[in-house]
C-alpha positions in Angstrom: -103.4 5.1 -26.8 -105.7 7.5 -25.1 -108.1 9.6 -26.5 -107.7 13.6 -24.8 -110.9 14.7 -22.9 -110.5 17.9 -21.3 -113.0 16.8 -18.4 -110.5 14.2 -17.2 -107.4 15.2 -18.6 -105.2 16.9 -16.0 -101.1 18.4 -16.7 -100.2 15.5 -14.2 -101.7 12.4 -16.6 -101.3 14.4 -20.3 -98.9 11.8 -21.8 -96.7 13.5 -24.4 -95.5 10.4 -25.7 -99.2 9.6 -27.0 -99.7 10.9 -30.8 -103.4 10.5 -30.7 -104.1 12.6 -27.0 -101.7 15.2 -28.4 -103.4 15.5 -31.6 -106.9 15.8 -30.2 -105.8 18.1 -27.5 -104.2 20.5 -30.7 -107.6 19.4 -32.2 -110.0 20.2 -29.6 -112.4 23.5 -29.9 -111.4 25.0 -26.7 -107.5 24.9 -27.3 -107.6 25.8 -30.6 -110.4 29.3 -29.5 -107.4 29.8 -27.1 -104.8 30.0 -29.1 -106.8 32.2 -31.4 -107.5 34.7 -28.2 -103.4 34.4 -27.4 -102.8 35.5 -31.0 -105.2 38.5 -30.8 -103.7 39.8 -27.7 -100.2 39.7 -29.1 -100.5 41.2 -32.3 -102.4 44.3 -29.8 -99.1 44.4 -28.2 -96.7 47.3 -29.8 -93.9 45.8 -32.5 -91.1 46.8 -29.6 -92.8 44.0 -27.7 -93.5 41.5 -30.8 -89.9 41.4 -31.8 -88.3 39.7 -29.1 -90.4 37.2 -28.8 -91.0 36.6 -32.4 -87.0 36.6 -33.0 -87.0 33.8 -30.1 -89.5 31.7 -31.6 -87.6 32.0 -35.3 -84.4 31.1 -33.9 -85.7 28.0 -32.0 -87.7 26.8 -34.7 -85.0 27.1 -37.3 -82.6 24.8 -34.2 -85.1 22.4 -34.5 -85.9 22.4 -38.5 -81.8 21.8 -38.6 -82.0 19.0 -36.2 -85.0 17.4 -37.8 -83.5 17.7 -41.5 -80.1 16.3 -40.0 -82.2 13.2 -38.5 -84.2 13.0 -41.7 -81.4 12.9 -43.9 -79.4 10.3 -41.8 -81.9 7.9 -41.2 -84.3 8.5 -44.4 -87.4 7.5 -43.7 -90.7 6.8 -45.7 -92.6 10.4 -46.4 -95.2 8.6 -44.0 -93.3 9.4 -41.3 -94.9 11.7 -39.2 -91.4 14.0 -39.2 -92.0 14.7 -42.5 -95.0 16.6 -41.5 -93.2 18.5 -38.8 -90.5 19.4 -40.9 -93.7 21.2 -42.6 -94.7 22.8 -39.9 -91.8 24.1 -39.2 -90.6 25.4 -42.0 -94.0 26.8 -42.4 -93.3 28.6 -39.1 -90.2 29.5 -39.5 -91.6 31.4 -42.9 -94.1 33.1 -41.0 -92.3 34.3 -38.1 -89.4 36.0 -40.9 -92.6 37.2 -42.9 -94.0 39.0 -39.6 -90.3 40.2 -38.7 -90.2 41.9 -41.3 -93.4 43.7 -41.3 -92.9 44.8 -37.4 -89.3 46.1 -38.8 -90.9 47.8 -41.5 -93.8 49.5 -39.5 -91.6 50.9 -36.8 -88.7 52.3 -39.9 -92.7 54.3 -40.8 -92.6 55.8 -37.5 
């Protein structure tokens, strides 16, 4: 296992497969200030421009939270299982994105 370093980590060698560079990439101070700055720039955008993409997001989440439960509940593994936690994530997500749906859907019945 490799340890991420943005100095030496390129798109080309990032290997996906590799739990601990994935987490310290999702872990690391610059990538998580950039998704920060990505948030605040979409929540300036109007709700007509939210929407769509929120509604994308929701509905692959909620493909991938069925497929993950359907895996879970075939093979039943130990709650250490890192799935576990992504099945938390992503209902988590999923949650959210509805949550925020339904705010942008009420702010633009105000208008």
């Amino acid at each position: 296992m490799a340890k991420y370093d943005p100095d030496r980590v390129t798109p080309e060698n990032f290997d996906y497969d590799d739990p601990e560079m994935v987490e310290g990439y999702l872990d690391h101070p610059s990538t998580i200030a950039m998704h920060e700055q990505l948030g605040r720039q979409f929540r300036a955008s109007t709700p007509q421009e939210q929407i769509p993409v929120i509604e994308k997001m929701f509905a692959t989440d909620r493909n991938y939270l069925a497929q993950l439960q359907e895996v879970i509940r075939r093979e039943d593994p130990p709650r250490s299982d890192i799935r576990w936690q992504f099945v938390e994530k992503l209902n988590e997500s999923v949650s959210l994105a509805k949550r925020r749906l339904d705010e942008l859907r009420a702010e633009i019945a105000e208008d």
